[in-house]
Every structure is written in structure tokens, then in C-alpha cells.
NURORO-460943 format. One record per residue (C-alpha): x, y, z; residue in three letters. Coordinates in steps of 0.2 Angstrom, whole numbers, plus 5000, padded with zeros to 4 digits. Each point is the difference from the previous one (the first is absolute). Layout:
# NURORO-460943
XYZALA
...
//
This chain:
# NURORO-460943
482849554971UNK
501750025004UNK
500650135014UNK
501950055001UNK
501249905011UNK
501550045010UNK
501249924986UNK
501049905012UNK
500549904987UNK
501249885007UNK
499949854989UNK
501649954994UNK
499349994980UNK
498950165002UNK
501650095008UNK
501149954986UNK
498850064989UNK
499850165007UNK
501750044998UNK
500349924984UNK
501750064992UNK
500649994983UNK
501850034994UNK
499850104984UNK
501550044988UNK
500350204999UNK
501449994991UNK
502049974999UNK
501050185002UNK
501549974996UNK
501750145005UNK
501749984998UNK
499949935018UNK
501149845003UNK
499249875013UNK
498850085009UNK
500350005019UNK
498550115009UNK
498350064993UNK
498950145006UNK
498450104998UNK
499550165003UNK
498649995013UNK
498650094987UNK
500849834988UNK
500250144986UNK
501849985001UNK
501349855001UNK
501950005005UNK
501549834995UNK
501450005006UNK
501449894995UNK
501649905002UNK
501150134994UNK
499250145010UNK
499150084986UNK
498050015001UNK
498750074990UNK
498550105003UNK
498449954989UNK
498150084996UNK
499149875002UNK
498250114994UNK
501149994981UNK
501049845004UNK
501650094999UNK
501750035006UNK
500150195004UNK
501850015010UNK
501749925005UNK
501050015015UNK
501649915008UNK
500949995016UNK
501849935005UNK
499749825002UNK
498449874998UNK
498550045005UNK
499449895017UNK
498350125002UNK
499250124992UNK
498050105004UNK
499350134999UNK
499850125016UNK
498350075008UNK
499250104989UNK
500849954983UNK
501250155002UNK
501549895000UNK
500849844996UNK
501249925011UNK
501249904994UNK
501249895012UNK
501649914992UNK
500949835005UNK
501650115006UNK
498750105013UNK
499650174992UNK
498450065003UNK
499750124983UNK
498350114998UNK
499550074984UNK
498550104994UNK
498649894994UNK
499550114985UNK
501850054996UNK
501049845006UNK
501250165005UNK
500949955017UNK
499550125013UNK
501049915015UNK
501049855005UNK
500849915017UNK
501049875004UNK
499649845012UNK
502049955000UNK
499249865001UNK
499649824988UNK
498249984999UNK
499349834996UNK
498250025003UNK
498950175000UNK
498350045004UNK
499150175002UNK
498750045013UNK
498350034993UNK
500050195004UNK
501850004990UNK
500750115013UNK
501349845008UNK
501049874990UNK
500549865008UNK
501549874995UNK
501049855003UNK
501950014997UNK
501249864997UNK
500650025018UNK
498449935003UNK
499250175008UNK
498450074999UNK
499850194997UNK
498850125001UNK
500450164989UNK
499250165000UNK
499350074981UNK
499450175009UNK
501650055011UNK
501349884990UNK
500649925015UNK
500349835006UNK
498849985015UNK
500249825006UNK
500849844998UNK
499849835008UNK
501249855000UNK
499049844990UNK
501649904994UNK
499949895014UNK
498249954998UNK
499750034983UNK
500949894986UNK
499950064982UNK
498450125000UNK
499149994985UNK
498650125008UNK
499850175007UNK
498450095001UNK
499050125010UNK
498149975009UNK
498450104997UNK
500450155012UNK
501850024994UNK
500850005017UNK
500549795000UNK
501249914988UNK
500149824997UNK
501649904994UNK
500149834996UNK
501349894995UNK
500249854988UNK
499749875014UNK
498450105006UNK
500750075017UNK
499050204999UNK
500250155012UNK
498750095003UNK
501050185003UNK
499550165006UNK
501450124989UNK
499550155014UNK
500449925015UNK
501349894991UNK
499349845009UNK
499549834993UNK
498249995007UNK
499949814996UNK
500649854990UNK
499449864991UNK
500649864990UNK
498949944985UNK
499949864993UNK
498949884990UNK
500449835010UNK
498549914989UNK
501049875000UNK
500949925014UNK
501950025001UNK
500150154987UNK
501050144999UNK
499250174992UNK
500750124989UNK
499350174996UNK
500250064983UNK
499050165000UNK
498950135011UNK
498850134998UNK
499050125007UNK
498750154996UNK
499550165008UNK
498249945001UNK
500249835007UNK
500249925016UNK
500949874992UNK
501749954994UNK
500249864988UNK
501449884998UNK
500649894987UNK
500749835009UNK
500849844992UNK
499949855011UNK
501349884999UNK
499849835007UNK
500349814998UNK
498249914996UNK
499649865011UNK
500649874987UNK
501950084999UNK
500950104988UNK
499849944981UNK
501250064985UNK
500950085016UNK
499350145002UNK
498750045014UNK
498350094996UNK
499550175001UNK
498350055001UNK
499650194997UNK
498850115005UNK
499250195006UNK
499950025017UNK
498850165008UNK
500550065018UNK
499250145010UNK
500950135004UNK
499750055018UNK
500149795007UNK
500949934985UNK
498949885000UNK
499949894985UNK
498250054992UNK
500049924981UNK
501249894992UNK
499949964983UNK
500949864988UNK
500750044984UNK
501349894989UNK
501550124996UNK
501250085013UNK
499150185002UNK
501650114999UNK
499250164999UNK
498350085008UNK
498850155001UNK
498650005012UNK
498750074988UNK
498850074992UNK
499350045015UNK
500249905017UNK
499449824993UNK
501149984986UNK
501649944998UNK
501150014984UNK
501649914997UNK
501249934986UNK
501249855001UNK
501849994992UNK
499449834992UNK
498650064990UNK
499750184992UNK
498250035008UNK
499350115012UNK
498749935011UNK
498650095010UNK
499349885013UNK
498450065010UNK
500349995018UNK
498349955006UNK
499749874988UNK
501749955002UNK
500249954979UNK
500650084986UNK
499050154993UNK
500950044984UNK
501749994992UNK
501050054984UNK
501749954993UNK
501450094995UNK
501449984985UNK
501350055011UNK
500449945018UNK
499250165016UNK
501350095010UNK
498850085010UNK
498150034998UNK
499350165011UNK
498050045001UNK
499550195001UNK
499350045016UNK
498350024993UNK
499949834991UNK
499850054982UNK
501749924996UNK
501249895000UNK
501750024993UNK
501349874998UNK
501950054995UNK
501049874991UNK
501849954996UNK
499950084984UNK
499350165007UNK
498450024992UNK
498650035013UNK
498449894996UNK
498550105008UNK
498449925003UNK
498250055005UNK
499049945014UNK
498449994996UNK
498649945013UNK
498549914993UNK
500749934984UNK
498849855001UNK
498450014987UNK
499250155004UNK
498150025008UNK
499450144990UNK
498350095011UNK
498850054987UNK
498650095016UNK
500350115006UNK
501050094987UNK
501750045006UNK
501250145001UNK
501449934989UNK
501450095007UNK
499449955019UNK
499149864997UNK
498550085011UNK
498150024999UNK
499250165010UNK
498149965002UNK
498650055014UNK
499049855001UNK
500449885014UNK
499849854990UNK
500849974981UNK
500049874989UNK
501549954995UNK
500549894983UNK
501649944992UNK
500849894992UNK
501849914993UNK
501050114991UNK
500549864988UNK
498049924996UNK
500649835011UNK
498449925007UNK
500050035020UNK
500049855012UNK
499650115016UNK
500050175006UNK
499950095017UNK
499850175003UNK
500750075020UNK
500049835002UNK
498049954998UNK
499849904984UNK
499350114983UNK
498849944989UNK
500849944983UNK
498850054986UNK
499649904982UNK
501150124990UNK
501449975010UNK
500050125010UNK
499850035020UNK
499150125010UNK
499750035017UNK
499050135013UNK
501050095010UNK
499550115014UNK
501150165004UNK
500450115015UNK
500350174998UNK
501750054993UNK
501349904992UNK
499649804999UNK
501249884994UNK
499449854989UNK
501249834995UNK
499349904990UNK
501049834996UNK
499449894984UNK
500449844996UNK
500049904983UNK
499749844993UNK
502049964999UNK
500250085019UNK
500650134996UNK
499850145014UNK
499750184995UNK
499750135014UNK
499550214998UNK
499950115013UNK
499250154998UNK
498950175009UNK
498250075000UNK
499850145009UNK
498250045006UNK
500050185003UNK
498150045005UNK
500350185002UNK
499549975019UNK
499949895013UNK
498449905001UNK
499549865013UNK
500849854994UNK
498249874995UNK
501049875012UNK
499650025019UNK
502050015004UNK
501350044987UNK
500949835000UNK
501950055000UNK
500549844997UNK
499750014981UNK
501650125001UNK
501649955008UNK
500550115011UNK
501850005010UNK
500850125014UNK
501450045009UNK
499850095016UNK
501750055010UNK
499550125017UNK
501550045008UNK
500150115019UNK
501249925012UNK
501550064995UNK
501549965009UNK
501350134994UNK
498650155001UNK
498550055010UNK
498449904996UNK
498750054987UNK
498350015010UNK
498849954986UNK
500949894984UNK
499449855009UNK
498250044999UNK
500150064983UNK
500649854994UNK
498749895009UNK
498650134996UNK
500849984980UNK
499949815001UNK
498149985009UNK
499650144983UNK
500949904987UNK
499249835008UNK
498350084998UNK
500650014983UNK
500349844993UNK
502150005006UNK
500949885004UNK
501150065012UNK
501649985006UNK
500350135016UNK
501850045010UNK
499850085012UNK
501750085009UNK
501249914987UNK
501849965001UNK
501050044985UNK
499949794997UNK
498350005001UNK
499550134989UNK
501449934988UNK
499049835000UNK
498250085001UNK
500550104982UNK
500949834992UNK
498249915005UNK
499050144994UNK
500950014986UNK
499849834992UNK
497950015006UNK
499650154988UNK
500949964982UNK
498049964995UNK
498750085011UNK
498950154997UNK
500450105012UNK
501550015010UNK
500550105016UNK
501550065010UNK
499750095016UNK
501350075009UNK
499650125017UNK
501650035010UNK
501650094998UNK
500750064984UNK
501750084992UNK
500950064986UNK
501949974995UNK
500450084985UNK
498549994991UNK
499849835006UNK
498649985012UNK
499949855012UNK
498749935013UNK
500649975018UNK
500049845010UNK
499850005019UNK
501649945003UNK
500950114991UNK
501550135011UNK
500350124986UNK
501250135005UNK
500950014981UNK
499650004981UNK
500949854999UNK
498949925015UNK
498350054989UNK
500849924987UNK
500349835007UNK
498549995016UNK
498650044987UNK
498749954989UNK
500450104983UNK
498550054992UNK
500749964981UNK
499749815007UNK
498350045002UNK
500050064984UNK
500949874991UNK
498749875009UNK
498650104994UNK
500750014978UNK
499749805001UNK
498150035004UNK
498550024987UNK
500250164994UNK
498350014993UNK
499449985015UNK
500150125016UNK
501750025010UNK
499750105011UNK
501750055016UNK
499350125013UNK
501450085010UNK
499650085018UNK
501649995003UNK
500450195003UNK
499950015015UNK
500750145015UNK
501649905005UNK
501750025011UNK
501049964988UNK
501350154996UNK
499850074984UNK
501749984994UNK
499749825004UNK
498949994987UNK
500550104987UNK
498050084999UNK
498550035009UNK
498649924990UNK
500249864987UNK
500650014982UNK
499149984986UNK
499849854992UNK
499549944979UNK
498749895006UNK
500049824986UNK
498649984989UNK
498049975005UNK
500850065020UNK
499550135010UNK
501250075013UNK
499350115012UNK
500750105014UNK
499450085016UNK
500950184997UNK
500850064987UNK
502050014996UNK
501150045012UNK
498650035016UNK
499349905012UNK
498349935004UNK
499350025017UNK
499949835013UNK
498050065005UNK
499550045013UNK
498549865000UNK
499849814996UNK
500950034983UNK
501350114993UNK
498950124989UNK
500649944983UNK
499649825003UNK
498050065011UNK
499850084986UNK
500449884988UNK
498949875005UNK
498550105002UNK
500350024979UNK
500349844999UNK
498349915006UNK
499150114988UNK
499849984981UNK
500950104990UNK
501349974987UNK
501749995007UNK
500750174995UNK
498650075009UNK
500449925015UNK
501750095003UNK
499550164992UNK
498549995015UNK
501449945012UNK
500950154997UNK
499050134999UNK
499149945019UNK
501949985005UNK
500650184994UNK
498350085006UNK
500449945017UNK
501550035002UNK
499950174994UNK
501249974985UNK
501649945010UNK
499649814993UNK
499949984982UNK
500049844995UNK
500349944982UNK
500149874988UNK
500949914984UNK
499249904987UNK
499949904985UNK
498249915002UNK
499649914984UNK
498150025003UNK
498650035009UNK
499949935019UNK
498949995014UNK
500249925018UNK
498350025007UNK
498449984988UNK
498550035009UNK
//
């Protein structure tokens, strides 16, 4: 009888497997471009932007595969995005114009000048900052919001021909790194370097590094370099020339510690860090093929070859494409499917095609499937727990189901080892919540990850008297519930930092994931942000750069399972002395939560939640007393708030955001 598992599936061939990509040709648009110099998405992928050498671009449909409007500005075109929300396109040229136009119309509506000579250009992830490295060998940060320069730092002396410029998770650090490896760590708001570090490959002894490319991606706590080592092998230099071994090389962020290295044969002269946060792509200048490498298994996952040589490859930022420009400025565009490997169909329970889902009330199903393409199966496991294969090649398996939303993988695997894997959902909706037949509901057959974050000792501000308790009465509940839990409890700005990096790679497959935050909390022109400990705040600009923004948090949390349950609870409204115009709004802003997350809030927009005058603040009491009983999840905080606005005779009311993908329960019996 098979139970469901916690899906900690950390075997480097099952991992692979689970995040299987295939390169699949879309399509070759061609314009009256010349070579193609930057590439971009619009962030719903329903719209693609080239710009060229001649500082012409082109805007294409890509729902009808066609070019739909063409722009040009003064010189060739270095970068070129589009801005938050789709509303814009920014376009930046090689003589230091920054020029705007309207994404629908490619009309300009507004343009400034750096007076400068950018080289290299990145935008933050909130596209509200650009940041850039001039030939004087300066780093600059640029404001898109107030049009100003706001920062600059000398790097000329420490860093020698960058090749890389890119910002972390949080947006409020930017990495540089130059052709022999040295990288600053730089904080653009305080114009400081917070640290330097020289990479290198030093695999061999004697050898001298060379970086040839850098990337990094908004949902990563990676960047990746492409490094060629040159060396002279232990029996000397033959034909005169000395080797060079080449290779992908994975550093964390925050340390810069060396976490994955990877050989390949060709020079890597270009890279993306993509789809997603454990894939790479990247092209050479000696062959005409894109590669995509998978991170944890650290091989090659899938590749195509072009008829002309890359300029620049791009992925859209929700991993549905990959676009690669060339000389001749025709844009290939490419899918990137998950999964392309022979297909497990499930023939029991029937499934929802569209959602690949199954809504029964029984606690235990039969489930049956089989190959997609009639080869004869060697092995099958179903949540781990080997099925039973069946005479007419097909397999089956009982599977016992808690109430809500379960998640099934199954993984097959032939009699020419070839590996197929399915993931799919049956939800057991029994109308209501019955004893479960076991003696103890055994979380363990979900996987179950939080964060818990309490902050009170401030040292810029007066005490909170009861965050600490919340967050030690959340993580005793969340225990109780199957959790593993990670728990900060009066967080620096660096330990919250690391705590969301960690947290961040423990949930990209889980079932149910959660982020608890109980402490102080502002809003900065419709950003919102979670304060540290040891944060003095006495400006925007010090919110800005002593705190945790949440858009991090939420970035961390798009990587997760979205079928599963996200869920970020926020008591982070809380009566504080910090002034008003120091804040830019009482209350916290609301936030698009990503999909299958729930984000819920102590008060609603622009108020404040009370501190309690017990144990526990009232949202989080509250809370927790919904939480150990079983209910589905939506009930939970509906019951939370009405108790919360009840008691509070209506001055707290608190609310919630969400784009759940199913049916969930915490508690079932």
C-alpha cells in the first residue's frame, strides 16, 4: 500500500529528471534588424523586443509569431527591456541615452542622458534602478523613477576588463567582475564596496584563470561563471601552445563560495542562468549551439544548433523561452518544455486534462498507468514505494490520501533505461473532516518547510513587547504540524538575508511551504519591507538599504511548487515610532501574491495591527488557535479574522491575497 512522502528527492538522477528541459524550436523571426545585440521579454512572455547594431529594434507578437512595430534611436543599441508592468520599453544606446517609448505604440514618451559611455548595464528586478559600468571604469547607479544619477563608485583600480554586472535577489546589491575574476560585492546606496573576492579555477597547479562570461537571475542565489584555465600539463607545452581546460563554475551569492563546477569543451562566451534557478544556458563563438546544462546534475540537459553564429541569447522571466539573436539579425525563438521524456500516461483515476488532477472522497484510490509509447516497463515507483507492474504492461499502485490536495510522482523506467517521470494531484475532498483511520496523522508523508523570523529588540526604536513569543508560539504550532523549521529570532539585516537565501533553495519541491514574519513593518512607495533589529532608520533612503524588501521574499517563494501551498503570513503592522513621513504609509502595501501562495496580513492597507496585550499579538493568538484545527486553509484565515475583528471591535481587520491552485488543509483530525 503506498502512503505519500515528503518528496525530498535529492538524488542526483531523480532531480535531473525532475526538472528535465527540452530546447524546442518555435520558430526563426526574422526583421530588417542587423546583428542582433540585446533581447527581451515582456514579463506575461506574450511580447518580445531586439535590438540591433544600428540602433534600430523591433517589437514582435509572439501569440501570431509576428513583428508588429519598429523603432530607432541615435546610436547602437547596448540594452534594451521592458519596464515594470509592460507600460514601457527602455532602451539604452552605446553613446549613453537612456530613451523610453510606449510598449504598445513604440511612441517615445521620455528620454535622459547618462553623459556618460556605458559598457555594461543591468536593471534591478523592481526595474525602478539601472546600474552601469563606464569606460572610466565607474560604477553607477541611475534612477528610472526620478531620472537621476544617485551613486557611483570607483572600480578601475580593482576591477580589469568587466565582463559582468548584475544585481542579487533583493535588488539592493550589485556584483561586478572582471575578466581575471577579481568581483565587488557593492552596495550602489551607500556607494561602498561591501567585499571582494578573486575567482579562479586553480584545478591545475600554476594556472592562470580567465572569465569569459557571468550571469545571474532574480530568483537565484547563484551567479555563474564561464572560466577557461590555462596551464602548462605536467609533461610541458606540446605544438607550443599550453592547454586550456574549460568549464561552469556556481558561486553563492552571499559567501561566494564555489558551490558547483561543471566541465564543458568549448569556451562558454555567453550565459543565462535559467530556466529557473538550476539551469544554465550558454553558447560558444566556436560552434553555433545553445546548451542548457542542469545545475544539480551537473551535465548537459538539452541542446540545439543554429545556422548562424548567437549574438546574445535571453530567457523570459517566466521560463517559457529562449531567444537567441544572431549576426544576421533573425531572432531564433525556442520553447522550454519540462518533461519531454516518454510520457507516463495515468489511466485511474481519470484526470482533469487541463490540470492534470483527480477530485475523489475516498482515502484510498487505485491508481493504474502506463507508457505513453507501449515500451515494456522495467521498474516503477510510485512517492517512492515500488508499484506493482501488471501482465498487460501496465502498473498500479494503492495510494492512501489525506484530506486536500496530494501530490503523486511517479517515475518508470524501461527495458533500454530509459527514465520517464509524471507528477500529478488527487484531491480528497470528503465534504468534512473525519478521524483519520491512523492513530496519528503521519506528516511526514508531506514535506513540509518554514521560515519563522520574530523580531522585538530594536535598536533604533522602542521594543515590540510580544513578536518574540509569536514567533516561538508559530514555530512550537508549525512543528506540531509536520514543519521543519528554521526560526530567527531578533534578526540582523545579514541574518535574515541568509535565513531567505536558505529557505529559498529548501522549498523549490515541498508541499507546503511557510514564511512567518512578526516584527516591524513599512512601506516605501508601494514597496513594503521587513525590518531587521539592527536597522537606525531615520530616511527613505536608510529603509531602502537597512532592510529586508519583501519583493525578495516573493521572488524566493515563484521558485516553489506552485501546486502546492505557499503560504507568507505578515504581522508585521505593528504600532511603531517610526515617523510617518519616514515611511512613506502607515500599514503595508498591497502585494500580487505568485501562483499556488497565499500572503496574508495582520490589518489591512495602510493601518496598523495592535502588539497584544497578552502572550501573543492578537493576529498571530489567534492564528494558531485556527491553525491546530481542521479546516481547509481558506477557512482558517476567514476564522482568524473574523475572532480578530470581533475582538478588536472592528479596528483590526486583517486580510488576504491568493492564487491557491487547490484544496488545502494543515490539521486533519
Amino acid at each position: 500500500m503506498m502512503r505519500l512522502f515528503g518528496f525530498v528527492l535529492l538524488l542526483a538522477g531523480l532531480a535531473g529528471q525532475a526538472q528535465q528541459i527540452s530546447i524546442v524550436p518555435v520558430g526563426k523571426l526574422s526583421s530588417s534588424l542587423d546583428r542582433i545585440t540585446s533581447v527581451a521579454f515582456s514579463s506575461d512572455s506574450e511580447w518580445m523586443v531586439a535590438g540591433d547594431r544600428k540602433g534600430n529594434f523591433q517589437l514582435w507578437d509572439l501569440n501570431e509569431l509576428r513583428p508588429v512595430r519598429q523603432g530607432s534611436v541615435s546610436d547602437d543599441v547596448l540594452f534594451i527591456d521592458f519596464l515594470a508592468d509592460d507600460v514601457e520599453i527602455l532602451v539604452v544606446d552605446y553613446s549613453g541615452k537612456l530613451q523610453f517609448f510606449n510598449a504598445e505604440t513604440l511612441q517615445p514618451t521620455r528620454q535622459a542622458d547618462l553623459d556618460d559611455d556605458p559598457i555594461l548595464v543591468a536593471v534591478d528586478p523592481e526595474k525602478q534602478s539601472l546600474s552601469y559600468v563606464n569606460k572610466a571604469g565607474e560604477l553607477k547607479e541611475y534612477s528610472l523613477r526620478a531620472q537621476m544619477l544617485r551613486s557611483q563608485i570607483r572600480i578601475s583600480d580593482r576591477v580589469k576588463n568587466p565582463i559582468y554586472l548584475g544585481y542579487d535577489r533583493f535588488g539592493q546589491q550589485v556584483a561586478v567582475m572582471g575578466q581575471d575574476g577579481t568581483t565587488l560585492m557593492c552596495d550602489p546606496n551607500t556607494q561602498r564596496v561591501l567585499r571582494e573576492v578573486t575567482l579562479r579555477s586553480n584545478e591545475f597547479e600554476g594556472s592562470s584563470s580567465v572569465m569569459h562570461s557571468g550571469a545571474s537571475n532574480k530568483g537565484s542565489d547563484l551567479f555563474v561563471t564561464g572560466v577557461q584555465e590555462v596551464f602548462i600539463p605536467k609533461g610541458g607545452i606540446q605544438g607550443g601552445q599550453p592547454e586550456r581546460r574549460n568549464s561552469l563554475i556556481a558561486y553563492d551569492w552571499d559567501s561566494s563560495n564555489e558551490i558547483k563546477r561543471i566541465r564543458v569543451n568549448d569556451r562558454v562566451d555567453e550565459i543565462v542562468l535559467g530556466p529557473g534557478p538550476a539551469h544554465i544556458a550558454y553558447y560558444t563563438e566556436k560552434r553555433f549551439t545553445i546548451t542548457v546544462v542542469d545545475l544539480e546534475r551537473g551535465a548537459s540537459a538539452s541542446e540545439v544548433t543554429l545556422e548562424e553564429f548567437p549574438e546574445t541569447i535571453s530567457i523570459s522571466g517566466d521560463d517559457a523561452y529562449l531567444a537567441a539573436g544572431d549576426k544576421n539579425g533573425t531572432v531564433h525563438l525556442f520553447e522550454l518544455q519540462r518533461n519531454a521524456a516518454p510520457e507516463i500516461r495515468i489511466t485511474k483515476p481519470a484526470l482533469n486534462r487541463n490540470y492534470a488532477e483527480a477530485i475523489v472522497t475516498e482515502e484510498e484510490v487505485e491508481m493504474q498507468g502506463v507508457l505513453s509509447d507501449g515500451a515494456k516497463i522495467k521498474t516503477v515507483t510510485v512517492n517512492g514505494q515500488e508499484a506493482k507492474i501488471l501482465p498487460n504492461g501496465k502498473f498500479s499502485a494503492q495510494i492512501n490520501l489525506i484530506p486536500g490536495k496530494n501530490k503523486v510522482r511517479v517515475l518508470a523506467e524501461d527495458y533500454s533505461s530509459n527514465m520517464a517521470f509524471k507528477d500529478f494531484y488527487i484531491t480528497r475532498n470528503p465534504g468534512q473532516i473525519v478521524s483519520h483511520t491512523d492513530a496519528e496523522v503521519d506528516f511526514s508523508n508531506q514535506r513540509r518547510v518554514a521560515l519563522v523570523i520574530g523580531n522585538a529588540g530594536y535598536s533604533g526604536a522602542g521594543a515590540l513587547n510580544n513578536t518574540i513569543n509569536d514567533a516561538e508560539s508559530m514555530t512550537k504550532t508549525l512543528k506540531e504540524l509536520g514543519f521543519e523549521v528554521t526560526s530567527v529570532l531578533d534578526g540582523s539585516y545579514e541574518d535574515m538575508k541568509r535565513a531567505i537565501y536558505k529557505y529559498g533553495t529548501s522549498i523549490r519541491d515541498v508541499d507546503v511551504s511557510v514564511f512567518f514574519y512578526a516584527g516591524h513593518g513599512l512601506e516605501i512607495e508601494g514597496v513594503n519591507y521587513l525590518v531587521p533589529v539592527d536597522a537606525s532608520i531615520a530616511s527613505a533612503l536608510d529603509v531602502k538599504i537597512k532592510t529586508i524588501p519583501l519583493t525578495g521574499v516573493l521572488r524566493t517563494i515563484e521558485y516553489a511548487n506552485e501546486d502546492g501551498l505557499n503560504m507568507i503570513i505578515l504581522d508585521a503592522c505593528r504600532n511603531n515610532p517610526f515617523p510617518t513621513g519616514k515611511r512613506g504609509g502607515a500599514g503595508l502595501a498591497k502585494e500580487t501574491p505568485p501562483s499556488g501562495t497565499l500572503i496574508a496580513y495582520s490589518t489591512g492597507p495602510g493601518n496598523v495591527a495592535s502588539d497584544g496585550e497578552g502572550d501573543n499579538g492578537l493576529y498571530t493568538g489567534e492564528l494558531i488557535k485556527q491553525m491546530k484545527q481542521p479546516q481547509r486553509i481558506e477557512d482558517v484565515f476567514m476564522r482568524t479574522r473574523n475572532s480578530v475583528e470581533e475582538l478588536s471591535d472592528g479596528a483590526q481587520q486583517p486580510w488576504e491575497e491568493a492564487r491557491l491552485k487547490g484544496i488545502f488543509y494543515l490539521k486533519f483530525n
